[in-house]
C-alpha positions as CSV (number, residue, x, y, z in Angstrom):
1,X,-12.3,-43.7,0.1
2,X,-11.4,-40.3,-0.2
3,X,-13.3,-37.8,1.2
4,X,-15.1,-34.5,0.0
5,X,-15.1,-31.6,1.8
6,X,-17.8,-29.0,1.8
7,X,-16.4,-25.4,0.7
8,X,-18.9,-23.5,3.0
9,X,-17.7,-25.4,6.2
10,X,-14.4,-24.5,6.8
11,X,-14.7,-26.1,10.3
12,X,-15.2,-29.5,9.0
13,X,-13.0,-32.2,9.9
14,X,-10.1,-33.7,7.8
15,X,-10.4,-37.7,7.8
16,X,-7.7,-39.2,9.8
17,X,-4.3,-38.8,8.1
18,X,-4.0,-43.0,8.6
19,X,-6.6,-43.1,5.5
20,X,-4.9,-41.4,2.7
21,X,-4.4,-43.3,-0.2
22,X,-1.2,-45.2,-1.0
23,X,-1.6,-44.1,-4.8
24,X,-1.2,-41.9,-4.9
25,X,0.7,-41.7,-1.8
26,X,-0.9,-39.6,0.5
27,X,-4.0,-38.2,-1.2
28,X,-6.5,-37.8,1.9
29,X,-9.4,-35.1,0.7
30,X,-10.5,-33.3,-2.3
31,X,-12.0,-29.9,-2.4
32,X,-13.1,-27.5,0.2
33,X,-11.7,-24.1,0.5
34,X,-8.1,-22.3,2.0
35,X,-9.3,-20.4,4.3
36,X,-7.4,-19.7,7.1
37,X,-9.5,-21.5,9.5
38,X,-9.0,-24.9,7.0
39,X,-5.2,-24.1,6.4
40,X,-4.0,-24.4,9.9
41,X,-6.2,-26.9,11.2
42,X,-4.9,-29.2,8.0
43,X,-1.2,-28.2,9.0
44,X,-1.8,-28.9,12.9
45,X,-2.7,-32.6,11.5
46,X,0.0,-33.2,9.2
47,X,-1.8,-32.0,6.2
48,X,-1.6,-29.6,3.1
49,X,-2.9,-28.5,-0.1
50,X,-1.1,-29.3,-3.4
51,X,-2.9,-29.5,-6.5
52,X,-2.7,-27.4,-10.3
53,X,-4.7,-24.8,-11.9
54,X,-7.1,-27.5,-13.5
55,X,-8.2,-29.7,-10.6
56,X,-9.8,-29.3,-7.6
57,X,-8.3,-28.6,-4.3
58,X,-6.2,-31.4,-3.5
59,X,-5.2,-32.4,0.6
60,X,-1.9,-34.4,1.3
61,X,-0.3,-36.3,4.2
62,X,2.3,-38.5,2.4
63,X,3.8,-41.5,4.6
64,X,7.4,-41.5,4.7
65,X,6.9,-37.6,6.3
66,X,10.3,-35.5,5.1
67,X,11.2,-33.3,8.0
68,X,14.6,-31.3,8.8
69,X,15.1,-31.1,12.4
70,X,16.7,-27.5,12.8
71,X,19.7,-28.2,15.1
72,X,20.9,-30.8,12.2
73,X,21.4,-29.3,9.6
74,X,24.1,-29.9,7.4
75,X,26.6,-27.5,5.3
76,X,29.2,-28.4,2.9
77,X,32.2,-26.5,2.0
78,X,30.8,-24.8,-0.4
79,X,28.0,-23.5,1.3
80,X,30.5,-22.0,3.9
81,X,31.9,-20.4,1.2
82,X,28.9,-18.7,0.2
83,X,27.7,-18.4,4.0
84,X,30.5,-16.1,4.2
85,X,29.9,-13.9,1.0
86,X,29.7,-10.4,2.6
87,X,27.3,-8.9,0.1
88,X,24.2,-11.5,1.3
89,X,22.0,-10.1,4.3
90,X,19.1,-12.4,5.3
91,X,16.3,-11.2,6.1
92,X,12.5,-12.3,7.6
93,X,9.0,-10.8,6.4
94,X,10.8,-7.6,4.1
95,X,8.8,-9.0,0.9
96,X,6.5,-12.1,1.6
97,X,4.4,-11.7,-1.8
98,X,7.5,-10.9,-3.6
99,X,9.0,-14.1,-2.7
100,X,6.0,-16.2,-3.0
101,X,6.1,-14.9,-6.6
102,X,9.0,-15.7,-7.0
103,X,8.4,-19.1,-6.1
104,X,5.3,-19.4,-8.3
105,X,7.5,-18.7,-11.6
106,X,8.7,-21.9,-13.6
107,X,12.2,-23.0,-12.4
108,X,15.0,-25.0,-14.1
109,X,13.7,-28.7,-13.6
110,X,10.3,-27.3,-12.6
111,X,8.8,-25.7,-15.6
112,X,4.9,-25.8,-14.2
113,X,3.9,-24.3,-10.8
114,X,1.2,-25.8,-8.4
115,X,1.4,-22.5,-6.4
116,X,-1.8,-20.9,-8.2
117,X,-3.4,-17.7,-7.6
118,X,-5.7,-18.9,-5.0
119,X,-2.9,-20.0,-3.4
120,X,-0.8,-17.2,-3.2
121,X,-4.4,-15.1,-2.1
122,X,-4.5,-17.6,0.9
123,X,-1.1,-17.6,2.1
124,X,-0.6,-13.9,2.2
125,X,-3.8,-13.4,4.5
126,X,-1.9,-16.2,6.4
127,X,0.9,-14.0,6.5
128,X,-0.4,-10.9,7.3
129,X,-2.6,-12.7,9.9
130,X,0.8,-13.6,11.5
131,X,1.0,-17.2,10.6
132,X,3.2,-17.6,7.3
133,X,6.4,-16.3,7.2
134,X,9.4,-16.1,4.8
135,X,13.1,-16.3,4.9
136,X,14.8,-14.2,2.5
137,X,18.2,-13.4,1.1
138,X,19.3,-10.0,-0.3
139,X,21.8,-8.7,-2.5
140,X,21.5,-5.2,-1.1
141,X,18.4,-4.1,-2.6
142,X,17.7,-7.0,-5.2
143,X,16.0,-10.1,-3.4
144,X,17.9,-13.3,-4.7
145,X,16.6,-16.3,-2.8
146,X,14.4,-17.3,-0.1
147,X,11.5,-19.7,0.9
148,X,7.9,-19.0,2.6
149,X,6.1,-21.2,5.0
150,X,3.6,-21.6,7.8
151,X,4.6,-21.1,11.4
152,X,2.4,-23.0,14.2
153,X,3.8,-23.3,18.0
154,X,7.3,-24.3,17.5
155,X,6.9,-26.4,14.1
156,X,7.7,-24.3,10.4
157,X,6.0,-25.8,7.8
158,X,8.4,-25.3,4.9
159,X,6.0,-24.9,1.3
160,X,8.7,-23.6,-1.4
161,X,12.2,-22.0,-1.9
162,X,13.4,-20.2,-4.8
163,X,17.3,-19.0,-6.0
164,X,17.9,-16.3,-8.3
165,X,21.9,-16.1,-7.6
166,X,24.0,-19.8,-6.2
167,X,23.1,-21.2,-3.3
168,X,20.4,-18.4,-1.8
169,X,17.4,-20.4,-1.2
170,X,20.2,-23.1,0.8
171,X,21.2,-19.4,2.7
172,X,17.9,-18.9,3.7
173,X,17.2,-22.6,4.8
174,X,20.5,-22.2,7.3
175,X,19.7,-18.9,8.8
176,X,16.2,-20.4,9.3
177,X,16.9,-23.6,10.7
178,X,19.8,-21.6,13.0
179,X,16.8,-19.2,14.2
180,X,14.4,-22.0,14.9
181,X,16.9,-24.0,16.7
182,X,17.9,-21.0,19.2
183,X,14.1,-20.8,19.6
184,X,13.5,-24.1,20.4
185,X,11.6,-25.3,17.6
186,X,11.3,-28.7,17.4
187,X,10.9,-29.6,13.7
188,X,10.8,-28.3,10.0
189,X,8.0,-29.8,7.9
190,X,9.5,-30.7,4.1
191,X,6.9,-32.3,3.0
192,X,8.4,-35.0,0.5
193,X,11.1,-36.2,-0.4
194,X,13.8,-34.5,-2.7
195,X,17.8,-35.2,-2.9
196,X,18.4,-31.0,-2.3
197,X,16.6,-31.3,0.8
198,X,18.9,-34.4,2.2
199,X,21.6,-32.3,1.0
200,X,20.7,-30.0,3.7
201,X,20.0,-33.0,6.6
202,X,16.1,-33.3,5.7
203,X,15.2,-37.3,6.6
204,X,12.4,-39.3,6.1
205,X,10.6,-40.6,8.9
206,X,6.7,-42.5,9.6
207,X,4.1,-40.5,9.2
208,X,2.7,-41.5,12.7
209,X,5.5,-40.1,14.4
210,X,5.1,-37.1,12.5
211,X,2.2,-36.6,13.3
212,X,3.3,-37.2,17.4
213,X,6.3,-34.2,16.5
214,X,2.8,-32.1,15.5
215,X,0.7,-33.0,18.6
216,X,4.0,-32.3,20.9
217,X,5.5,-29.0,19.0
218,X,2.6,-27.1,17.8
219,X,0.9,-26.6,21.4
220,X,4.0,-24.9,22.4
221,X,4.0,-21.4,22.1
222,X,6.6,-20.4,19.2
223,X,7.6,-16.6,19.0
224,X,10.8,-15.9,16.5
225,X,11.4,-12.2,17.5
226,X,13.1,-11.8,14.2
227,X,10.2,-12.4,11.8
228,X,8.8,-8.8,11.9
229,X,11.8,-7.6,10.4
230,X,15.2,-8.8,11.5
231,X,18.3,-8.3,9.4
232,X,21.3,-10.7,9.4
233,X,24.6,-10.4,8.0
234,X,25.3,-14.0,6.9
């Protein structure tokens, strides 16, 4: 059954992640709030919010798990290629709501968002609360591409990317996973499955040994001395 959770107690507990629903896959919880108290907890346990503008607050933890382990990550030739395009500079935390935004806005093959208002409210407090962070690629003063997420120990929990030129958000995913990887972060949270991510070395594994990654990873203490404002050249 799944279970309700009380908006005025963000301290309640989610219901193990071993009794979300199968169809849909993954469902776990319904309603609640996001505050940042509820967010993290619900990430620390392999959980998230996902849900439209019409329905209630909706709490995931899919089994397969999508994860990209930041040491394998994979680039084709063509990535190089733009990897080496001289006018990019990548970028941490220069414009968090800008790229949220961005990411809200419909997208070719993704013409309605789940990323509502009350979304974007909650993760910016994350954000400026140190916990969400975003990757970003710039075309000197124009922001083309990036992604935001949720930082916890050493584990990024990716939420969405965006490209307004080729290939930036898959810029911002490398320079990220290169950063984590140099930190000694142990695993990048996709969330569910999509061939782009693949692309990029993203695999499927158990949701139980997900949730072992989380319970190893995000009790380590995770510091990125690039997210307060770091500037790369790609």
């Amino acid at each position: 059954m799944i279970s309700l959770l009380d908006p005025d107690n963000p301290h309640q507990p989610f219901p193990p992640v071993s009794t979300a629903e199968t169809d849909p896959d993954g469902l776990l919880a319904v309603g609640g709030d996001l505050s940042p108290i509820r967010l993290l907890n619900a990430y620390e346990q392999g959980i998230f919010p996902w849900y439209s503008d019409e329905q209630p607050i909706l709490w995931w933890s899919p089994n397969p798990r999508t994860v990209l382990f930041p040491d394998q990550i994979k680039i084709s030739k063509s990535l190089k290629k733009s990897l080496r395009n001289r006018r990019y500079t990548f970028k941490f935390d220069k414009a968090f709501s800008e790229v949220i935004r961005h990411c809200a806005m419909p997208q070719a093959g993704r013409e309605e968002t789940w990323i509502t208002e009350e979304m974007m409210t909650a993760y910016i407090q994350l954000h400026h609360l140190g916990f969400a962070h975003s990757a970003e690629v710039w075309e000197e003063d124009r922001l083309v591409g990036g992604l935001y997420g949720v930082a916890i120990g050493r584990v990024f929990f990716g939420e969405s990317m965006f490209s307004l030129t080729r290939d930036a958000s898959k810029i911002a995913l490398v320079h990220l996973a290169n950063t984590l990887s140099e930190q000694g972060f142990g695993v990048i949270d996709c969330q569910v499955y999509t061939a782009h991510l693949v692309s990029l070395g993203a695999q499927e594994i158990d949701r139980s040994d997900f949730v072992q990654l989380l319970s190893h990873f995000c009790k380590q203490t995770g510091n990125v001395g690039s997210w307060c404002g770091g500037i790369h050249q790609p």
